[in-house]
C-alpha positions in Angstrom: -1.6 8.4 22.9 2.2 8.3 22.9 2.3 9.1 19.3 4.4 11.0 16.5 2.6 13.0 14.6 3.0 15.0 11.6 0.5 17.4 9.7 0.5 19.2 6.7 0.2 22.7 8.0 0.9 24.3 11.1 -1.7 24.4 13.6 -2.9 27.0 15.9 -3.3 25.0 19.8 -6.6 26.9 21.1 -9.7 25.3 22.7 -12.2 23.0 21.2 -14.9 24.9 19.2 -17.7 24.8 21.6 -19.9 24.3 18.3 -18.3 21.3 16.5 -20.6 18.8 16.4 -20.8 14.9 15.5 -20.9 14.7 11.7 -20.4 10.9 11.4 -23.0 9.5 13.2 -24.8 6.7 10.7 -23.2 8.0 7.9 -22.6 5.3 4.9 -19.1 4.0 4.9 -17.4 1.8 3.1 -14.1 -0.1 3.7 -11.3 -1.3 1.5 -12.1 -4.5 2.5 -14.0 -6.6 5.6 -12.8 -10.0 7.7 -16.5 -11.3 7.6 -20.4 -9.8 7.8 -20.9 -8.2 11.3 -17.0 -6.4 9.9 -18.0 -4.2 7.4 -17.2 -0.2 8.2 -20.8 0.5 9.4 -19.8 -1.2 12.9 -17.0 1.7 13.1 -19.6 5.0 12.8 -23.0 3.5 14.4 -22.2 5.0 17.7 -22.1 1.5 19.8 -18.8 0.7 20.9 -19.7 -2.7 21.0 -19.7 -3.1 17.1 -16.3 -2.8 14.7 -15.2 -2.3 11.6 -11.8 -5.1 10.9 -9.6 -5.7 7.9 -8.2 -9.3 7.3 -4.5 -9.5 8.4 -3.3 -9.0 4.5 -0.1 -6.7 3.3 -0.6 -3.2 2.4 -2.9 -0.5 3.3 -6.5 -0.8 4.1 -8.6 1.7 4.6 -12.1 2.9 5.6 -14.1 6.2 4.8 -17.7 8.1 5.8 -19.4 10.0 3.5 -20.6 13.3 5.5 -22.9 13.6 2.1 -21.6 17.2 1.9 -18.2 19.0 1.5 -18.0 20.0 5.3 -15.0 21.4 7.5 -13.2 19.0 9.4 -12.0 20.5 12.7 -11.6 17.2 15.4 -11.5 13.3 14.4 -11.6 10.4 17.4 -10.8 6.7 16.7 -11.2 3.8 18.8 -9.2 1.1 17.7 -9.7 -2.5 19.1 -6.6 -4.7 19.8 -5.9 -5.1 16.2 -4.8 -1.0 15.4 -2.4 1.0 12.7 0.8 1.9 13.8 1.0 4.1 10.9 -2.2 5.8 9.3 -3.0 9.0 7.8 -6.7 10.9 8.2 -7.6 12.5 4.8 -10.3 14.2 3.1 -11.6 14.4 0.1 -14.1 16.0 -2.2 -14.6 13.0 -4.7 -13.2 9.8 -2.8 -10.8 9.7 -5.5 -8.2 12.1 -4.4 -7.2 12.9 -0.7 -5.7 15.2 1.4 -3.8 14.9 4.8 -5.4 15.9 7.8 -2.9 14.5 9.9 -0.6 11.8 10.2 0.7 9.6 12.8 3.7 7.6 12.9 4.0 5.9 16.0 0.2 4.7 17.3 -0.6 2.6 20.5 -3.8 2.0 19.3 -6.7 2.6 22.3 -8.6 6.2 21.8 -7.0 8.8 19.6 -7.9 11.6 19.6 -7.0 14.2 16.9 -7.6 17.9 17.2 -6.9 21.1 15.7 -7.6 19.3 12.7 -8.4 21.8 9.4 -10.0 20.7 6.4 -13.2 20.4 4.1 -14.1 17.3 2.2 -17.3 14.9 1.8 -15.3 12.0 2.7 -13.2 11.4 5.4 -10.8 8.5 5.3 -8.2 6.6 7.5 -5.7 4.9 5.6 -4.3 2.3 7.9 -0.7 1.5 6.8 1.4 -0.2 9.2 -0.6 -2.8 11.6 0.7 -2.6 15.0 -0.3 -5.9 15.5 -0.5 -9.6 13.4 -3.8 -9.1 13.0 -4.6 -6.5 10.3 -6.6 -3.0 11.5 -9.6 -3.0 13.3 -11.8 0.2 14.2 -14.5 0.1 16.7 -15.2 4.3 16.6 -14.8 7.0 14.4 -16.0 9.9 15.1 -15.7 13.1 12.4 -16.3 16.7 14.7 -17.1 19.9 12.8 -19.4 23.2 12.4 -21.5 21.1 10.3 -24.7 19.5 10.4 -25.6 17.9 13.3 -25.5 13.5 13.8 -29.0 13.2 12.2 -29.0 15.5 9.7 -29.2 14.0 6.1 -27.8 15.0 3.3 -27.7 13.5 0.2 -26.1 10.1 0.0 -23.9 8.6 -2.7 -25.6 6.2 -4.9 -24.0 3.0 -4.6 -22.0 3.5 -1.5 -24.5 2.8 1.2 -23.6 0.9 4.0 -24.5 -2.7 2.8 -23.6 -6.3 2.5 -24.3 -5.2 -1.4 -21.5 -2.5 -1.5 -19.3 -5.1 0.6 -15.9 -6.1 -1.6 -15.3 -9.8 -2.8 -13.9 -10.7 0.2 -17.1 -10.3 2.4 -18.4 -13.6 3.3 -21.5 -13.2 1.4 -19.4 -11.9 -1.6 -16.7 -14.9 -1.9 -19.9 -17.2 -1.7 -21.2 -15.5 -4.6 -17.7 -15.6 -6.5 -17.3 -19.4 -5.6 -20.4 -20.3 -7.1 -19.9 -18.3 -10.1 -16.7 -19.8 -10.5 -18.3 -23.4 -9.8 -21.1 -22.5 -12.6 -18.0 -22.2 -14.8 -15.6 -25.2 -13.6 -18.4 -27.7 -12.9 -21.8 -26.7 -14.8 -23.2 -26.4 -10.9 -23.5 -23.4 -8.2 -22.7 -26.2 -5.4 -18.9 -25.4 -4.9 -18.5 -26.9 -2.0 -19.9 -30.6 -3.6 -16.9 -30.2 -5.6 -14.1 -31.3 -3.3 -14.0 -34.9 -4.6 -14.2 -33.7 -8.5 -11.3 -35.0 -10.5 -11.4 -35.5 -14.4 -8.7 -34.7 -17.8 -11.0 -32.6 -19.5 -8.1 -32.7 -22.3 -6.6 -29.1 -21.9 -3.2 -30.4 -21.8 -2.8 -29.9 -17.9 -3.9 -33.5 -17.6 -6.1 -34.0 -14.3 -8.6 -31.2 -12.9 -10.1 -31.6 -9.7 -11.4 -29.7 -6.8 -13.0 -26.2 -5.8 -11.1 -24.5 -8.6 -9.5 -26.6 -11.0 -6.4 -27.7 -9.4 -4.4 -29.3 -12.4 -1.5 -32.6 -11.9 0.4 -30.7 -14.7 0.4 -27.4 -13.5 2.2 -27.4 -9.5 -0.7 -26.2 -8.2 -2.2 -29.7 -7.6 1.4 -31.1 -6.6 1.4 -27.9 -4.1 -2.1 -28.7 -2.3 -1.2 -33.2 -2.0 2.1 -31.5 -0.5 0.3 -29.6 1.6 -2.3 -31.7 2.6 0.5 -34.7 3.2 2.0 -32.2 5.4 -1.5 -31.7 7.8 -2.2 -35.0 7.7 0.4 -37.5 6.7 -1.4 -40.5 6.0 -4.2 -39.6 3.6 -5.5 -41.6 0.4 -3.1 -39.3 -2.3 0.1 -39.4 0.1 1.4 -42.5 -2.1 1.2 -40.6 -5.7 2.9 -37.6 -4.4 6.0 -39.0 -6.2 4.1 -39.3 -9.8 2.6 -36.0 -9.5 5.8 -34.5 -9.1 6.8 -36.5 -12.3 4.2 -35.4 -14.2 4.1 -31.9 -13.1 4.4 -29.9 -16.4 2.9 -32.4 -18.8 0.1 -33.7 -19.5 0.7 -37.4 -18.5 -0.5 -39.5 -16.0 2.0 -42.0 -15.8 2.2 -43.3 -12.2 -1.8 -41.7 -12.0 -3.8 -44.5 -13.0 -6.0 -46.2 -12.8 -6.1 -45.6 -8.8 -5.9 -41.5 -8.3 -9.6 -40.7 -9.3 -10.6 -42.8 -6.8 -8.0 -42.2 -4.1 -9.1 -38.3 -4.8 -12.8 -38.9 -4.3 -12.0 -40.5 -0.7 -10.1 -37.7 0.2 -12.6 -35.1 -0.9 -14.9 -36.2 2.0 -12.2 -35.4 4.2 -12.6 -32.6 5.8 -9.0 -31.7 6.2 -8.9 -31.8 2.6 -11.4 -29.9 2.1 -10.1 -26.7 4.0 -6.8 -27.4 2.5 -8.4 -26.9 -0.7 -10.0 -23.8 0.4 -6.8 -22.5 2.2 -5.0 -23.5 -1.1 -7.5 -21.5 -3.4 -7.1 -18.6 -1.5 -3.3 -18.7 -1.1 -2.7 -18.8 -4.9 -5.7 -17.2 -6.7 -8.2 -15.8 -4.5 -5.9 -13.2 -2.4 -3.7 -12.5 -5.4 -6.4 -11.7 -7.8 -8.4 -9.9 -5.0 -5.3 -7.7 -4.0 -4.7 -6.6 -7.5 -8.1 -5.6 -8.2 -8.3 -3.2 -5.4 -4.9 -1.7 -5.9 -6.3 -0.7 -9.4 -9.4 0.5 -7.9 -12.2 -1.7 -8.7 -15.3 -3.2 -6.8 -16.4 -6.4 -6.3 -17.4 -7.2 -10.0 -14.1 -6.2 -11.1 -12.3 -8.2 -8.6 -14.8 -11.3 -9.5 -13.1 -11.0 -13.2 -9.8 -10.9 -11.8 -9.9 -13.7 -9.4 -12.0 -16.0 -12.3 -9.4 -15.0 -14.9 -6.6 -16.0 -12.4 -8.1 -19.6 -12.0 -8.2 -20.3 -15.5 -5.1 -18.3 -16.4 -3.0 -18.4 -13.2 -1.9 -15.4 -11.6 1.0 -14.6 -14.0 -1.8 -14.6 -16.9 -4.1 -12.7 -14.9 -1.3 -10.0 -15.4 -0.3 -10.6 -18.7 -3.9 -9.8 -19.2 -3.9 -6.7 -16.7 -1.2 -5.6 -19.0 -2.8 -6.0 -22.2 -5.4 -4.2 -21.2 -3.8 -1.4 -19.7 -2.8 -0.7 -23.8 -5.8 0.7 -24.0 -7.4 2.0 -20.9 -6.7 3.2 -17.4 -7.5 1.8 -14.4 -10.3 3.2 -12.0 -6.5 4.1 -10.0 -5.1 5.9 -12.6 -8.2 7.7 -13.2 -10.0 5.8 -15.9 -13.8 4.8 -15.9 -14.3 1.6 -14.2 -16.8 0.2 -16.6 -14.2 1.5 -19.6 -11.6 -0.5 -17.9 -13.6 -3.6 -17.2 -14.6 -3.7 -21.2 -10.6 -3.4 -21.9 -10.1 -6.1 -19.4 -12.4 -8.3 -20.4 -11.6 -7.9 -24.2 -8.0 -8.6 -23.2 -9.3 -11.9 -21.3 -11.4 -13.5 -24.4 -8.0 -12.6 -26.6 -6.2 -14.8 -24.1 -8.8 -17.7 -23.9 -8.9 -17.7 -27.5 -5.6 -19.0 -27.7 -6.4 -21.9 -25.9 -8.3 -24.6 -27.9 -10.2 -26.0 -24.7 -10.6 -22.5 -23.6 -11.9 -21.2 -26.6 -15.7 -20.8 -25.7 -15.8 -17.6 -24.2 -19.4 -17.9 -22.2 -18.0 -17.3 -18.8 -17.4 -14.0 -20.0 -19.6 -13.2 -22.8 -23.2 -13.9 -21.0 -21.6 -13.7 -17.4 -19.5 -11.1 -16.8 -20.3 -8.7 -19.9 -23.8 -9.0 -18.7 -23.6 -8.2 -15.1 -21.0 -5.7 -16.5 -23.9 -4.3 -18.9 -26.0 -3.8 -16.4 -24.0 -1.9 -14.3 -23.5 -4.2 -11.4 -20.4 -2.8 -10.7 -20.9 -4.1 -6.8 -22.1 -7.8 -7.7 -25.7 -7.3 -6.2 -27.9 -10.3 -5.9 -30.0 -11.6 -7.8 -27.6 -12.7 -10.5 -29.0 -14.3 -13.6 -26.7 -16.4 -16.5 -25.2 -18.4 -18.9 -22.1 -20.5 -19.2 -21.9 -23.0 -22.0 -25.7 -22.9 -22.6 -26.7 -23.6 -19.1 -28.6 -21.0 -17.5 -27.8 -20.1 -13.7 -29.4 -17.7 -10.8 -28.3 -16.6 -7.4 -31.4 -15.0 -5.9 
């Protein structure tokens, strides 16, 4: 590897302990986040080549970790990267996940097979914090491979509750997960788990953003609506909505629908069958809420429950009131980032949530978050583990 690298102590250059062994081997790991299921960080420590570990080509860091299940020494870590590698990443350990130490850093990666000796350090966990992509397509790992004095591959020791290797400890953005999300959010929006029905939705349910329509509430006086036609005009110039493009950009800001009626609702309905507009929707959704609310929540730390009541509190608040309600609640806790209890900061967040709903008349029935959230929330389900069971405005609702 034609690489600079830089460690935090000096190292003595002498051969490979003949008795480090493989501590990695089928350990649990988990990932900052996952493109898709088949991607999560198990794929990057089973020992098959074959298998990977990717991130989704976001900004910032991303990272991904194995718990050895005991503090053990460090003394020799290998990583395969696939095409998509870091540039930039630092290997750390770390007693408690929460706070790391430098094994080594490396400034100046060509991806293929690194392999990093001389290494000296003890921790549980051992992470690589990927943070410049060498690439346009975020960070992918096929190997890593953690050498040490330890236990050998095979040898158990206890593992962290919580933090196995699982669709269940997957983060929002897992395929399963944002399925999961979108129908909660759907519950919520429409009164039905089938999100993906709701592309042709469109009614003024007399919030004073006059019309509401699609996957997750688009509003005609809010931009966001005016933003996905635009788009949507833009892939495919001669849809059923092209012609009120100029009204919608009238009544952006108001309430109105002058220039709307009486021909939009329907005009809307034909589109949502299209399936153009349908993943401009999606594409949409993900572009102002979904990756926003999602990145937010896991820069303060928290897992997929957390980031669920981030993304939902950005579709109903917009991203700029999902941080005015950040804010508030950092008044009077810490994040799981700053070293505050995640369930202590999700109860602040949450509180800070129904204060801003409350100000809004049609907002006012707090359900979403009172026998949704606060429930799984209650319960611990800090990861957003199926089966889900409950209420939003008196209807009950399952995922199983």
């Amino acid at each position: 590897m034609a690489a600079l690298l830089t460690v935090p102590l000096v190292v003595t250059v002498t051969a490979d302990a003949a008795s480090d062994m493989l501590l990695s081997r089928d350990r649990p790991a988990l990932a900052s986040l996952a493109t898709s299921a088949g991607f999560e960080a198990s794929g990057a420590v089973d020992g098959d080549a074959g298998t990977r570990w990717a991130s989704p080509a976001m900004p910032g860091t991303q990272w991904v970790r194995v718990d050895l299940g005991a503090p053990l020494r460090v003394a020799r870590v290998r990583l395969l990267w696939d095409r998509a590698y870091a540039s930039a990443y630092r290997v750390q350990v770390s007693a408690d996940a929460a706070s790391w130490t430098d094994l080594i850093s490396v400034r100046a990666g060509d991806g293929g097979a690194d392999d990093l000796k001389q290494l000296s350090g003890t921790g549980r966990y051992v992470r690589v914090l990927a943070m410049q992509p060498g690439t346009s397509s975020g960070y992918s790992l096929r190997e890593i491979q953690v050498y040490g004095p330890g236990p050998a591959a095979g040898a158990r020791a206890a593992v962290e509750p919580g933090l196995v290797t699982s669709i269940a400890a997957a983060p929002l953005t897992q395929v399963r997960k944002k399925d999961v999300a979108q129908q909660l959010v759907s519950s919520a929006e429409n009164s039905s788990l089938n999100w993906r029905g709701q592309y042709g939705y469109l009614q003024d349910i007399g919030d004073g953003r006059g019309y509401t329509g699609g996957i997750v509430g688009f509003t005609s006086g809010t931009s966001d609506m005016l933003a996905l036609v635009t788009e949507y005009t833009r892939r495919k110039p001669r849809n059923p909505l092209a012609r009120y493009l100029p009204a919608l950009r009238a009544v952006d800001g108001s309430d109105s629908h002058a220039g709307l009626d009486p021909g939009f609702p329907a005009a809307w309905k034909r589109a949502g069958i299209d399936p153009v507009f349908q993943k401009t929707q999606e594409d949409a959704r993900d572009r102002m809420y979904f990756g926003p609310a999602v990145t937010l929540a896991r820069t303060d730390g928290v897992r997929a429950l957390g980031q669920f009541a981030y993304y939902d509190a950005a579709v109903m608040h917009g991203v700029s009131g999902l941080r005015g309600i950040r804010e508030a609640a950092l008044r009077t806790a810490k994040t799981p980032k700053q070293g505050g209890d995640e369930i202590a900061w999700l109860n602040a967040f949450l509180n800070a949530r129904v204060r801003a709903m409350k100000t809004e008349e049609a907002h006012s029935d707090t359900s979403r978050v009172d026998t949704a959230q606060r429930v799984f929330l209650k319960a611990g389900n800090l990861d957003l583990n199926t089966p889900l069971t409950w209420k939003v405005y008196g209807d009950k609702f399952a995922i199983r």
